[in-house]
Jmol script that loads the backbone (N, CA, C; Angstrom):
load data "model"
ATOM      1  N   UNK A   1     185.704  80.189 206.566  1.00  0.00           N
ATOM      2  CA  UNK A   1     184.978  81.179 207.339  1.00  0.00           C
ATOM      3  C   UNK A   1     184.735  80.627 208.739  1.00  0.00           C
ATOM      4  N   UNK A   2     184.929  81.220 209.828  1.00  0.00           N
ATOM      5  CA  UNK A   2     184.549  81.083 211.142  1.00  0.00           C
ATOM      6  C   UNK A   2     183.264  81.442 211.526  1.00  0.00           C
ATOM      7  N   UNK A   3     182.809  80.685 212.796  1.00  0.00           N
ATOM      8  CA  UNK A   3     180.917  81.420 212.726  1.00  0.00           C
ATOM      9  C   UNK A   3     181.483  80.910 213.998  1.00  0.00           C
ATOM     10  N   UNK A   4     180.594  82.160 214.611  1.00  0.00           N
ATOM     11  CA  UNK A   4     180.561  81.334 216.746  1.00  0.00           C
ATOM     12  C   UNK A   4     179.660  80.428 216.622  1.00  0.00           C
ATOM     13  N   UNK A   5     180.820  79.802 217.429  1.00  0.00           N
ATOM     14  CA  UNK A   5     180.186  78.585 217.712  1.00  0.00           C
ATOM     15  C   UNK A   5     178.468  78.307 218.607  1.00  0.00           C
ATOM     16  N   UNK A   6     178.285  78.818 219.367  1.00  0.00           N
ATOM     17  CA  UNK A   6     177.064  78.818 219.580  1.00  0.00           C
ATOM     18  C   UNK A   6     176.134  78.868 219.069  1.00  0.00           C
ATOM     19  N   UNK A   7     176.258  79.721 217.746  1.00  0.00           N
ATOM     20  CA  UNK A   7     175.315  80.132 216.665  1.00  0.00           C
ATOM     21  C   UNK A   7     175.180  78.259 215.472  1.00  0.00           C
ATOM     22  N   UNK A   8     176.694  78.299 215.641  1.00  0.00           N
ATOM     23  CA  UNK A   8     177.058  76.592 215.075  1.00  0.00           C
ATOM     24  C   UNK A   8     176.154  75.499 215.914  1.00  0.00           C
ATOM     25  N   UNK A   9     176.199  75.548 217.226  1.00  0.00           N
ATOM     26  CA  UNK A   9     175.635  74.784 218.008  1.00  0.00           C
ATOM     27  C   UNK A   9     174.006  74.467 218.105  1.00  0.00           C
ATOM     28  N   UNK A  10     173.359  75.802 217.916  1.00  0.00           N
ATOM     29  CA  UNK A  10     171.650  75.846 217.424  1.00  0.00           C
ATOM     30  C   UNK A  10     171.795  75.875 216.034  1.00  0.00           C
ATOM     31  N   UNK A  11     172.240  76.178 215.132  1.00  0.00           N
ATOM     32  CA  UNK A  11     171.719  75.450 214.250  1.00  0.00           C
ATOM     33  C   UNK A  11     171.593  73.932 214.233  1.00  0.00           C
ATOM     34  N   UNK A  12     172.684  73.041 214.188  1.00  0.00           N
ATOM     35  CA  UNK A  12     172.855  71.680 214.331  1.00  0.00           C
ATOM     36  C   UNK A  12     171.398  71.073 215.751  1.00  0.00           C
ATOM     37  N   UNK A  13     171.207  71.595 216.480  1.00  0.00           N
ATOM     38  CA  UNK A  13     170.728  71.384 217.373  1.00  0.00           C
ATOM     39  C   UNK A  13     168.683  71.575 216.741  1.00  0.00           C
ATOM     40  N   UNK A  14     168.537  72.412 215.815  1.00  0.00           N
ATOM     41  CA  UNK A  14     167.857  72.886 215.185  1.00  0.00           C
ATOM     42  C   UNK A  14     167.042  72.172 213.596  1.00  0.00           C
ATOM     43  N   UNK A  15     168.399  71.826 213.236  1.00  0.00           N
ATOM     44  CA  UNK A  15     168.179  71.283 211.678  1.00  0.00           C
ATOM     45  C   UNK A  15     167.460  69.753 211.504  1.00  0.00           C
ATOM     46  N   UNK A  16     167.056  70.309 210.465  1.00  0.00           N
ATOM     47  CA  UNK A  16     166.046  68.485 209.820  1.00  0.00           C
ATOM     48  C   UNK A  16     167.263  68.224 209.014  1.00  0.00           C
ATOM     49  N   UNK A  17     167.554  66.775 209.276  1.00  0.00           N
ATOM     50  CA  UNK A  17     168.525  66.449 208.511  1.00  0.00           C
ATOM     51  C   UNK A  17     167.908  65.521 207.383  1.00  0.00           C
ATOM     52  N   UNK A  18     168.175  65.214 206.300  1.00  0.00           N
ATOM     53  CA  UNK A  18     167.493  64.169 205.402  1.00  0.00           C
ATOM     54  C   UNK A  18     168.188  63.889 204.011  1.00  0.00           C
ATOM     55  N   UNK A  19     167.559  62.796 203.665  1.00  0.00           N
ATOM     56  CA  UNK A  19     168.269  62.278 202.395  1.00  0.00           C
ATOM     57  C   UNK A  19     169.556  61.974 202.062  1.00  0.00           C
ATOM     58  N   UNK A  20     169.885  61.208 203.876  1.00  0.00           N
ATOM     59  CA  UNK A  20     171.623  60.687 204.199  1.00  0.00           C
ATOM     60  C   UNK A  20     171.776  59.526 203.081  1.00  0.00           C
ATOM     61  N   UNK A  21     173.081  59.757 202.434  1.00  0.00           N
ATOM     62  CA  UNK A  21     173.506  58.900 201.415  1.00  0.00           C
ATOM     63  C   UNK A  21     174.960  58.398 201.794  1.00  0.00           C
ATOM     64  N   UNK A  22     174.956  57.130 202.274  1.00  0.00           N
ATOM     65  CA  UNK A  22     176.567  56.551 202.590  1.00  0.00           C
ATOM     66  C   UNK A  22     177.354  55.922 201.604  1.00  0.00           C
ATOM     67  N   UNK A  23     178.111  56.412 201.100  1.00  0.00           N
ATOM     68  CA  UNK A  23     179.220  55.375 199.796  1.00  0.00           C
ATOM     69  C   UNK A  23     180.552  55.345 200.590  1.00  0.00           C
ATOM     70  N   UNK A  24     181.083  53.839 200.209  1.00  0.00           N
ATOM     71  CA  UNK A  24     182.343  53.957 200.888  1.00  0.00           C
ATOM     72  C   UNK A  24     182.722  53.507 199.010  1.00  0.00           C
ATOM     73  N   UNK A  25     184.207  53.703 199.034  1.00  0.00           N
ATOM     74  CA  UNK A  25     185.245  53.945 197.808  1.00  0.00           C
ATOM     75  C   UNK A  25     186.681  53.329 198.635  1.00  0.00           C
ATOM     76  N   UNK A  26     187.067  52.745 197.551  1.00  0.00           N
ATOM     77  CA  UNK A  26     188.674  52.443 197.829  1.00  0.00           C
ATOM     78  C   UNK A  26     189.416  52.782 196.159  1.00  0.00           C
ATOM     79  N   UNK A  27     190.560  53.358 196.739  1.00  0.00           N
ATOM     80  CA  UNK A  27     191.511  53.805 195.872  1.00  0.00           C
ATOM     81  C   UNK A  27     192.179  53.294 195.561  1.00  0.00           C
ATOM     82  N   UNK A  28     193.349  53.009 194.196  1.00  0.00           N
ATOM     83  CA  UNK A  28     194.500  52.258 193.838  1.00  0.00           C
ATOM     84  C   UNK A  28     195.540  53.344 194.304  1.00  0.00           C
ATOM     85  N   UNK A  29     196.781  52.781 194.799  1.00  0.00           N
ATOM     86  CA  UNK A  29     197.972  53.402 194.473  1.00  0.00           C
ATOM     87  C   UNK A  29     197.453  54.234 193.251  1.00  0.00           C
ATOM     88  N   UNK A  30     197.548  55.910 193.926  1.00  0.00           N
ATOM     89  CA  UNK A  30     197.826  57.145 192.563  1.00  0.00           C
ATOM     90  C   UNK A  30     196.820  57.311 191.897  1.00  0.00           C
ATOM     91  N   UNK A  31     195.400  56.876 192.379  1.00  0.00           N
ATOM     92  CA  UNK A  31     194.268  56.776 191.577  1.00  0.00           C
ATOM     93  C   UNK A  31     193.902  57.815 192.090  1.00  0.00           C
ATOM     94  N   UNK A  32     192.570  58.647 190.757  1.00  0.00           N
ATOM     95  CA  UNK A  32     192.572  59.971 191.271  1.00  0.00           C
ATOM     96  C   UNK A  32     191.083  60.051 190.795  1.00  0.00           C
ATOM     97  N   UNK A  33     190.224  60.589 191.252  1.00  0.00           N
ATOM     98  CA  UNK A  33     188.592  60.815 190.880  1.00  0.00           C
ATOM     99  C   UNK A  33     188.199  62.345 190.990  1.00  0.00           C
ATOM    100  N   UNK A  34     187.348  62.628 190.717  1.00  0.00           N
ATOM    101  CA  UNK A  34     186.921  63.880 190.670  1.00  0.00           C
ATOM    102  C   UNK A  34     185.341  63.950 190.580  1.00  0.00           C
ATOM    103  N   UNK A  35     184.771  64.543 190.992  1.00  0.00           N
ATOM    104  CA  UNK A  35     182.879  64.980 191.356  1.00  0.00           C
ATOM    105  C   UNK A  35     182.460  66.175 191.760  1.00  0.00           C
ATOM    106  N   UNK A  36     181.266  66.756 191.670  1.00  0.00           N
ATOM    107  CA  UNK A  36     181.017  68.196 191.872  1.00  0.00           C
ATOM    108  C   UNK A  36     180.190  67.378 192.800  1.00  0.00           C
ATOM    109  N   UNK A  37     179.992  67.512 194.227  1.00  0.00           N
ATOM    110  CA  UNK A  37     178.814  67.184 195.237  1.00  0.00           C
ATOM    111  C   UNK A  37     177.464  67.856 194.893  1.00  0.00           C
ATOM    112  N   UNK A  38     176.566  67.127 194.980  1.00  0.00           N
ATOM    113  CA  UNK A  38     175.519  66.753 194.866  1.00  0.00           C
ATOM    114  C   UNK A  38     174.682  67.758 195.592  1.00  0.00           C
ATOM    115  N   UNK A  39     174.875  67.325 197.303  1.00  0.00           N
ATOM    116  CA  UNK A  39     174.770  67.434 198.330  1.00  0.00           C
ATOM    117  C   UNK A  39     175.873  68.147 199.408  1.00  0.00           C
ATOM    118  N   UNK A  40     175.992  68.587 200.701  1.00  0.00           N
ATOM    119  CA  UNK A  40     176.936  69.000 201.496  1.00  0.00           C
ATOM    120  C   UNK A  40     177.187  67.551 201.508  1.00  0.00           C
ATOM    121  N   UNK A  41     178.180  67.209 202.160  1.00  0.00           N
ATOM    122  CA  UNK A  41     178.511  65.640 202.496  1.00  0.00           C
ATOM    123  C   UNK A  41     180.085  66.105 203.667  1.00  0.00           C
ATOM    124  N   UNK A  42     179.920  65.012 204.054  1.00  0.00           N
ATOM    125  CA  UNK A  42     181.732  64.643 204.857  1.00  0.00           C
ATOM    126  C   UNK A  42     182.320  63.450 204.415  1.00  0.00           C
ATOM    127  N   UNK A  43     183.012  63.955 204.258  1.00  0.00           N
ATOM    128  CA  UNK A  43     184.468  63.362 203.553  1.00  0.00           C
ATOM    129  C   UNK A  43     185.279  62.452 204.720  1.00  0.00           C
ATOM    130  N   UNK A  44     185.708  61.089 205.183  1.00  0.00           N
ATOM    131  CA  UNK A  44     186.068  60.526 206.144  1.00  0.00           C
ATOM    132  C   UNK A  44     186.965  59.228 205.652  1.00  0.00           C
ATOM    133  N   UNK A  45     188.091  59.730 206.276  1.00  0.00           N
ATOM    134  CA  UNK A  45     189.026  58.796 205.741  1.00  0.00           C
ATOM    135  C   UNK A  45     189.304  57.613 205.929  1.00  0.00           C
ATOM    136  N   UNK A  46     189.346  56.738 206.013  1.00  0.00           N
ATOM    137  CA  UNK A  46     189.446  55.379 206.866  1.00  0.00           C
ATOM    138  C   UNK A  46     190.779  54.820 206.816  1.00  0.00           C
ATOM    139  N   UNK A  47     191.435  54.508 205.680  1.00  0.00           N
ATOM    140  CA  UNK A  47     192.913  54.209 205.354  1.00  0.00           C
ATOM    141  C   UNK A  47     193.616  54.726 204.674  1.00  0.00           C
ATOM    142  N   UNK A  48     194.928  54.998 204.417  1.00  0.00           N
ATOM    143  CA  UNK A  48     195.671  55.858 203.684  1.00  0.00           C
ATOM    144  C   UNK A  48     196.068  57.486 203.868  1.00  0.00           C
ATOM    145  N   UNK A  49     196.480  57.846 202.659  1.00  0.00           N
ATOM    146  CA  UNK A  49     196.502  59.244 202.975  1.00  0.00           C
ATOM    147  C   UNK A  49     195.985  59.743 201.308  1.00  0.00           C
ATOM    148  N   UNK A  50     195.220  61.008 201.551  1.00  0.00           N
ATOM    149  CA  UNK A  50     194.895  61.450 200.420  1.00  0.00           C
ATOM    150  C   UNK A  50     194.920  62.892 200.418  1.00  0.00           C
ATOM    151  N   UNK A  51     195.073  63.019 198.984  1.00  0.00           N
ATOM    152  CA  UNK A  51     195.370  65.147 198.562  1.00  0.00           C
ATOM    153  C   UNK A  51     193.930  65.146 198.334  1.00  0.00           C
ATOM    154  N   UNK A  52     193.127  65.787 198.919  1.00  0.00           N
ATOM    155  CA  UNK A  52     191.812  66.457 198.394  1.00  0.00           C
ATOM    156  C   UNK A  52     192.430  67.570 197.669  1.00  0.00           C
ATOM    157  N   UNK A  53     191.536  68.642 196.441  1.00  0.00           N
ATOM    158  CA  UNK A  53     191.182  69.684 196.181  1.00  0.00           C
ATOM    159  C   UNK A  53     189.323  69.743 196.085  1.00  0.00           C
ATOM    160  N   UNK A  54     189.664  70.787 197.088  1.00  0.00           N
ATOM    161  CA  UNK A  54     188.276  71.184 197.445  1.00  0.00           C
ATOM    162  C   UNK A  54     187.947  72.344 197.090  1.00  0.00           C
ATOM    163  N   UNK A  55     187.369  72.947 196.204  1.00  0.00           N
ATOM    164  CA  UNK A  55     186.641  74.063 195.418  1.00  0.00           C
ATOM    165  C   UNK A  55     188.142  75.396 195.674  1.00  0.00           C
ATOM    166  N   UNK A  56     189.285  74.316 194.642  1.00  0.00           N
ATOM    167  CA  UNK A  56     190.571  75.391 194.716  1.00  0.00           C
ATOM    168  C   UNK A  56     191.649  74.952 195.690  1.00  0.00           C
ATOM    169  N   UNK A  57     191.019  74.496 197.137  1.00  0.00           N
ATOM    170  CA  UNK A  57     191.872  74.489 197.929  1.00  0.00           C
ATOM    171  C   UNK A  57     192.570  73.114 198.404  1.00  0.00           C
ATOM    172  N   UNK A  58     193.745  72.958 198.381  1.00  0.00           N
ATOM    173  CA  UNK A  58     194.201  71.445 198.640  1.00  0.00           C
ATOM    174  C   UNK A  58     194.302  71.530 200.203  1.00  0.00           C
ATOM    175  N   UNK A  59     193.742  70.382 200.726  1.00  0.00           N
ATOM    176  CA  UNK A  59     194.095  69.713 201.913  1.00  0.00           C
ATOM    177  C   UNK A  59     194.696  68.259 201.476  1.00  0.00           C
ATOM    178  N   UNK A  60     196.005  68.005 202.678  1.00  0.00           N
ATOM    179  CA  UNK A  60     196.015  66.514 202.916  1.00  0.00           C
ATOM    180  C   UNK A  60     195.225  65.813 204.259  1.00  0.00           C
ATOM    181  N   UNK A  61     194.986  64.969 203.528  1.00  0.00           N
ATOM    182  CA  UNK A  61     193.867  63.754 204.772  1.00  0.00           C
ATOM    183  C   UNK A  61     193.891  62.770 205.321  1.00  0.00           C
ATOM    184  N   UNK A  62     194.200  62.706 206.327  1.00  0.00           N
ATOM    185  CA  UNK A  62     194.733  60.872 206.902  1.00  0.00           C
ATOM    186  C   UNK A  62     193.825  60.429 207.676  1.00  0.00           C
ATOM    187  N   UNK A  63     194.017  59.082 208.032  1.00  0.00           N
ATOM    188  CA  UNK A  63     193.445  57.686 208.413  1.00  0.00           C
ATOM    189  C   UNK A  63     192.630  59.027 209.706  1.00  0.00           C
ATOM    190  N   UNK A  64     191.658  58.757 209.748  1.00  0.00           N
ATOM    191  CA  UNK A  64     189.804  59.195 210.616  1.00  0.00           C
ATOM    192  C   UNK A  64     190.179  60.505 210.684  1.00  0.00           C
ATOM    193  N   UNK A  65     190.000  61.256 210.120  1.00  0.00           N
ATOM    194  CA  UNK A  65     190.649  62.676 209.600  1.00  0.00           C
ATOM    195  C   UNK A  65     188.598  63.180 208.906  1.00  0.00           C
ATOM    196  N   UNK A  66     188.421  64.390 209.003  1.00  0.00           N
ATOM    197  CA  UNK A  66     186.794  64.140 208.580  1.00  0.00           C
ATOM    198  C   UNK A  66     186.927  65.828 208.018  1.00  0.00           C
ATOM    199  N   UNK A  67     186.204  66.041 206.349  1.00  0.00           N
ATOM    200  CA  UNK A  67     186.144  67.178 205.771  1.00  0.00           C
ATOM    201  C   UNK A  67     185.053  67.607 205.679  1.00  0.00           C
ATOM    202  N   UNK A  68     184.337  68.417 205.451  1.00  0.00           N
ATOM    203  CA  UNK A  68     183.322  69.109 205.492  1.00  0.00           C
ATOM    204  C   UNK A  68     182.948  69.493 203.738  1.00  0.00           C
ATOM    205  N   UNK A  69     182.377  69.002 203.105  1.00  0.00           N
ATOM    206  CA  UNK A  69     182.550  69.526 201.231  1.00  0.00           C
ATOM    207  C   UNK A  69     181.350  70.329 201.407  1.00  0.00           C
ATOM    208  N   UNK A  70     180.613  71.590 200.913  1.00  0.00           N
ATOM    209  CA  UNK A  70     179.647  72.241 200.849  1.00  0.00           C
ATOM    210  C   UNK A  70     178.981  71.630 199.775  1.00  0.00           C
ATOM    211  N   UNK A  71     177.439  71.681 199.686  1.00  0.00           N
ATOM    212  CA  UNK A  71     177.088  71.143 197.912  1.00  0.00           C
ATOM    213  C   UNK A  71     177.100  72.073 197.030  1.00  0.00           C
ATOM    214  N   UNK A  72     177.312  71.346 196.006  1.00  0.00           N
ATOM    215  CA  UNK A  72     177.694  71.900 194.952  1.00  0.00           C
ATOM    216  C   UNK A  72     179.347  72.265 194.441  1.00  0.00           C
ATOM    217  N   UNK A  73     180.266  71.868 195.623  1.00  0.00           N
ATOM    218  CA  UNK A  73     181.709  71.956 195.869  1.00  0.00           C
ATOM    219  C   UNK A  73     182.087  71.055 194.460  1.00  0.00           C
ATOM    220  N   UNK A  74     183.365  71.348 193.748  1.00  0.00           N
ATOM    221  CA  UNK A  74     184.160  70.881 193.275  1.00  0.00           C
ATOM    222  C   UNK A  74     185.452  69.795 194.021  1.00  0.00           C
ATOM    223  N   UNK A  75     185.219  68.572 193.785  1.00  0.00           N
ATOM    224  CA  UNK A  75     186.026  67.714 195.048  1.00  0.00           C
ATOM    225  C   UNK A  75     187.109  66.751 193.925  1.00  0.00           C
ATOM    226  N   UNK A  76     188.157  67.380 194.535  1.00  0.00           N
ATOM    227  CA  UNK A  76     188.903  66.322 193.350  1.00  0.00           C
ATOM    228  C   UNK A  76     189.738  65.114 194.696  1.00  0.00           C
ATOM    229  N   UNK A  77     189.563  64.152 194.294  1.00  0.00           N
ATOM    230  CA  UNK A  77     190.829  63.067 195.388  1.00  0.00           C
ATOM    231  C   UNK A  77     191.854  61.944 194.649  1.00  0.00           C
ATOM    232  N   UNK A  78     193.112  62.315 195.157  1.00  0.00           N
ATOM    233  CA  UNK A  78     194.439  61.785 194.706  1.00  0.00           C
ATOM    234  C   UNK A  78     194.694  60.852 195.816  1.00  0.00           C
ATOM    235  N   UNK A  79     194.631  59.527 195.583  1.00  0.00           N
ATOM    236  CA  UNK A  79     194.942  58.747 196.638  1.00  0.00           C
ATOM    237  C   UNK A  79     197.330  58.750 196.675  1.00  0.00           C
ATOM    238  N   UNK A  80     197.557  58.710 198.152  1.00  0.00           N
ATOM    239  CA  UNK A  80     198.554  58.269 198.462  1.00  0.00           C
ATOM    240  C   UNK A  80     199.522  57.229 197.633  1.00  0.00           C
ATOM    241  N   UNK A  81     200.693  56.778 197.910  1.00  0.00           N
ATOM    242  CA  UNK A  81     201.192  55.756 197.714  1.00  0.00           C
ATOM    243  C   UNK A  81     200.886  54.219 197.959  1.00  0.00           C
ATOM    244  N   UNK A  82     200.034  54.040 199.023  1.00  0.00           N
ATOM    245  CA  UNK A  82     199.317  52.517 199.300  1.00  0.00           C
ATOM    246  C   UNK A  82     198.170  52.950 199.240  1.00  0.00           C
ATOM    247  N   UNK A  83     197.237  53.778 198.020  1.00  0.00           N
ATOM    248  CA  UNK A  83     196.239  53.936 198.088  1.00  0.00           C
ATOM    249  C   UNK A  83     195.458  54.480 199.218  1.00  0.00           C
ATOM    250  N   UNK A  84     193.808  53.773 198.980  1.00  0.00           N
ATOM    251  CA  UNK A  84     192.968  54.967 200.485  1.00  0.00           C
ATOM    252  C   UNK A  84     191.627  54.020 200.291  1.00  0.00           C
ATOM    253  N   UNK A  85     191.027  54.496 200.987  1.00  0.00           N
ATOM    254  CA  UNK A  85     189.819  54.229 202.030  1.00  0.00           C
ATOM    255  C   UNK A  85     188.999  55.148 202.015  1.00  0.00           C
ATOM    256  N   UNK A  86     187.998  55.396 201.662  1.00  0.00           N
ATOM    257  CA  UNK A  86     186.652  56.653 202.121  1.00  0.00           C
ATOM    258  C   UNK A  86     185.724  56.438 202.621  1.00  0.00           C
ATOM    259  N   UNK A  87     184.784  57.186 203.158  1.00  0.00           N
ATOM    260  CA  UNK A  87     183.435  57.277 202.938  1.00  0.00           C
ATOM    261  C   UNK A  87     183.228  58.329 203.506  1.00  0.00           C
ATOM    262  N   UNK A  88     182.048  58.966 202.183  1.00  0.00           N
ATOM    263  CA  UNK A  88     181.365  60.127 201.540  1.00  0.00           C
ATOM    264  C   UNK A  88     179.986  59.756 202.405  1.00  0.00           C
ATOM    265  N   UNK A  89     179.559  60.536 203.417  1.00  0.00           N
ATOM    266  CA  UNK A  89     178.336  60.869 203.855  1.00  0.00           C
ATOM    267  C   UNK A  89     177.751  61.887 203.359  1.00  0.00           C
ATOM    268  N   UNK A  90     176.614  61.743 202.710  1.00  0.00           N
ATOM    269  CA  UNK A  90     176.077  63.378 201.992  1.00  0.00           C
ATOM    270  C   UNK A  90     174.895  63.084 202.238  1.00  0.00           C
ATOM    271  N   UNK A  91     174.252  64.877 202.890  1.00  0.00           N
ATOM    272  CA  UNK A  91     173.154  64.834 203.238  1.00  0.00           C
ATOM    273  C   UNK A  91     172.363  66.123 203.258  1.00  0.00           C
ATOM    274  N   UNK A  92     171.419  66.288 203.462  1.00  0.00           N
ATOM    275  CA  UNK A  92     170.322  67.722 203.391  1.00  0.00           C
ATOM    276  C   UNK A  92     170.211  67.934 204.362  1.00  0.00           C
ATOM    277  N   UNK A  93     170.177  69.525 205.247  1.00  0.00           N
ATOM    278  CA  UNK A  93     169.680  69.485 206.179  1.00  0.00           C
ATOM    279  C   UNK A  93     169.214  70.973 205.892  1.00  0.00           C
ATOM    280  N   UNK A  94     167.830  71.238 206.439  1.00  0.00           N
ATOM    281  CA  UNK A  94     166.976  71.933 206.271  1.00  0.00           C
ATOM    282  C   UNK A  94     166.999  73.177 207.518  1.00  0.00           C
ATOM    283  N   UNK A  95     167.004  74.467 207.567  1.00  0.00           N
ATOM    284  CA  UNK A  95     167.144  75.032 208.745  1.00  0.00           C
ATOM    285  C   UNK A  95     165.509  75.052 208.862  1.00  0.00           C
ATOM    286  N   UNK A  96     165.484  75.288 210.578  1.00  0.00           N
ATOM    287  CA  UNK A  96     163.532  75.555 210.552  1.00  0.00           C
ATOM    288  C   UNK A  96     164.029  77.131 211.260  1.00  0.00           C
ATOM    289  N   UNK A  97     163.215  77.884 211.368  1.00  0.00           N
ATOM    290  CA  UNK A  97     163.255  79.503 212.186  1.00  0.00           C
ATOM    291  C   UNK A  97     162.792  78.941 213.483  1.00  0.00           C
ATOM    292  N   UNK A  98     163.441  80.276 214.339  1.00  0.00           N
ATOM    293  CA  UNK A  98     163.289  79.970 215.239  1.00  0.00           C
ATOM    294  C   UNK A  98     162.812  81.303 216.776  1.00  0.00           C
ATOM    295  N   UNK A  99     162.515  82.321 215.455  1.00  0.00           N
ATOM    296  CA  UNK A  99     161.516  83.438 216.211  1.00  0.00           C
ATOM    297  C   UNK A  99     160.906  84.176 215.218  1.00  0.00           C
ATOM    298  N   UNK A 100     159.747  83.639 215.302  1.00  0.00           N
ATOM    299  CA  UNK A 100     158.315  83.922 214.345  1.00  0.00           C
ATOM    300  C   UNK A 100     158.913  83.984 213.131  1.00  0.00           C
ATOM    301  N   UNK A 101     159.467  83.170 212.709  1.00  0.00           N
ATOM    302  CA  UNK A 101     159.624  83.233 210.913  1.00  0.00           C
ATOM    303  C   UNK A 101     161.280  83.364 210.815  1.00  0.00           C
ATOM    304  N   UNK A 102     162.003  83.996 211.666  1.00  0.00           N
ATOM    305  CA  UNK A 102     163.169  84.478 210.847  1.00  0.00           C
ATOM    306  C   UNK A 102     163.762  83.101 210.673  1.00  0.00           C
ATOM    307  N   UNK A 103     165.005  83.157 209.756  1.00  0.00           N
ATOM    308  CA  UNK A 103     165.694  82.712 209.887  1.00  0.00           C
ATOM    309  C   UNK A 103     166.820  82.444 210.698  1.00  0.00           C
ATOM    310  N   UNK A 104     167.400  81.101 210.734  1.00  0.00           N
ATOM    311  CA  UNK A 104     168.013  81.046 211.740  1.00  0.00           C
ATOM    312  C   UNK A 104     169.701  81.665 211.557  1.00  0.00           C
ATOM    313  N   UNK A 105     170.069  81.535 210.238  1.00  0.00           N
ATOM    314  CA  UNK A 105     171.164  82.481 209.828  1.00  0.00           C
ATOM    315  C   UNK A 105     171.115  83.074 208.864  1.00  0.00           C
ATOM    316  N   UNK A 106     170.838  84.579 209.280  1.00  0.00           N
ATOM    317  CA  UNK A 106     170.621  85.314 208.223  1.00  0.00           C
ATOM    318  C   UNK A 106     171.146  85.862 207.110  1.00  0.00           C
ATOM    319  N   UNK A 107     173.308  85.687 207.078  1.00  0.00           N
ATOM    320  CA  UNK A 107     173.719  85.554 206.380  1.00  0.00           C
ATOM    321  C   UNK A 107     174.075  84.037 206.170  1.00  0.00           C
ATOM    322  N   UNK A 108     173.799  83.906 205.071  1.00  0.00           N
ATOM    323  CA  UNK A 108     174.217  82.451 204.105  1.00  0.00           C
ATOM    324  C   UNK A 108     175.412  81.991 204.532  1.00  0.00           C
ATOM    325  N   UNK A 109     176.362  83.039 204.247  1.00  0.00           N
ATOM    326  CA  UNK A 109     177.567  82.762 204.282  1.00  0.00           C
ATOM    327  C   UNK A 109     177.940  81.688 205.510  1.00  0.00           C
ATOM    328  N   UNK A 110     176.790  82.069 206.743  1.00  0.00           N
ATOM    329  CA  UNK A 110     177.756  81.199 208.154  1.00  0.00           C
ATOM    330  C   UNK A 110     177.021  79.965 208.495  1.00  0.00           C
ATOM    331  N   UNK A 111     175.886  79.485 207.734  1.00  0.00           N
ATOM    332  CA  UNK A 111     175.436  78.260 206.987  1.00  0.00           C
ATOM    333  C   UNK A 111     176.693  77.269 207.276  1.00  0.00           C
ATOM    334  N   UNK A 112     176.600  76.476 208.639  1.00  0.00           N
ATOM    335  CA  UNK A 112     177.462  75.009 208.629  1.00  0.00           C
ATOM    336  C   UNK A 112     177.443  74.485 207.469  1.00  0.00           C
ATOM    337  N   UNK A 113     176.324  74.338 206.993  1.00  0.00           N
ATOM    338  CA  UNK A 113     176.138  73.511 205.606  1.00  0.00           C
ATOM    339  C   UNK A 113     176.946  74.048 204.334  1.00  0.00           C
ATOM    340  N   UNK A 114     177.152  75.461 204.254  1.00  0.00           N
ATOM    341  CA  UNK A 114     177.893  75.817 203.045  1.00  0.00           C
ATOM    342  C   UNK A 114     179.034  76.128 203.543  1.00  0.00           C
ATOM    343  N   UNK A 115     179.540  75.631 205.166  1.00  0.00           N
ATOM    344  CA  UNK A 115     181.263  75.999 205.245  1.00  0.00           C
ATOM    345  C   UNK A 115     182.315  74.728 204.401  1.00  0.00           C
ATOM    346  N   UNK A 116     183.462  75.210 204.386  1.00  0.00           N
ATOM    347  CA  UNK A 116     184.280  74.188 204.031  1.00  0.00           C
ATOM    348  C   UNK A 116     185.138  73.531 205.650  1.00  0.00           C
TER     349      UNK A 116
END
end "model"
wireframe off; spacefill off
backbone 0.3
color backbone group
């Protein structure tokens, strides 16, 4: 889903971020894991190349390459032929309103936090 960017820009500009969790992971040649996120998180590649499936959809991912997982996403990762490199940043971020109460996006749907 696309959202203007400006609307992208105050939120981020806007949000409490919290409960950042950093794991880095290394892969074997052909090793493959799978997790339902927790949290939204980004996905950041450091070495290798890897097949994500992300809630259905396959992307490939290379060396500082950065994904976006929504929480609650289905994340499967297939490391490359010389294996891979990660790290999973996952984190909360809270919208605050920002005229007398409303919300700041009123459909869900365009929620940075729940894009892929």
């Amino acid at each position: 889903m696309i959202i203007d960017q400006e609307e992208h820009f105050r939120f981020w500009e806007q949000a409490s971020i919290r409960d950042i969790h950093v794991e880095r992971a290394i892969l074997a040649k052909g090793e493959r894991t799978l997790f339902k996120m927790q949290s939204s998180s980004f996905f950041c590649i450091k070495r290798g190349n890897i097949l994500v499936l992300l809630n259905q959809k396959t992307y490939s991912i290379h060396p500082f390459e950065i994904i976006h997982a929504p929480s609650k996403s289905l994340f499967e990762v297939n490391a490359g032929s010389d294996g891979a490199e990660y790290i999973l940043i996952s984190y909360k971020a809270e919208r605050r309103s920002t005229y007398g109460g409303e919300p700041l996006f009123v459909d869900e749907r365009k929620d940075p936090t729940h894009i892929t």
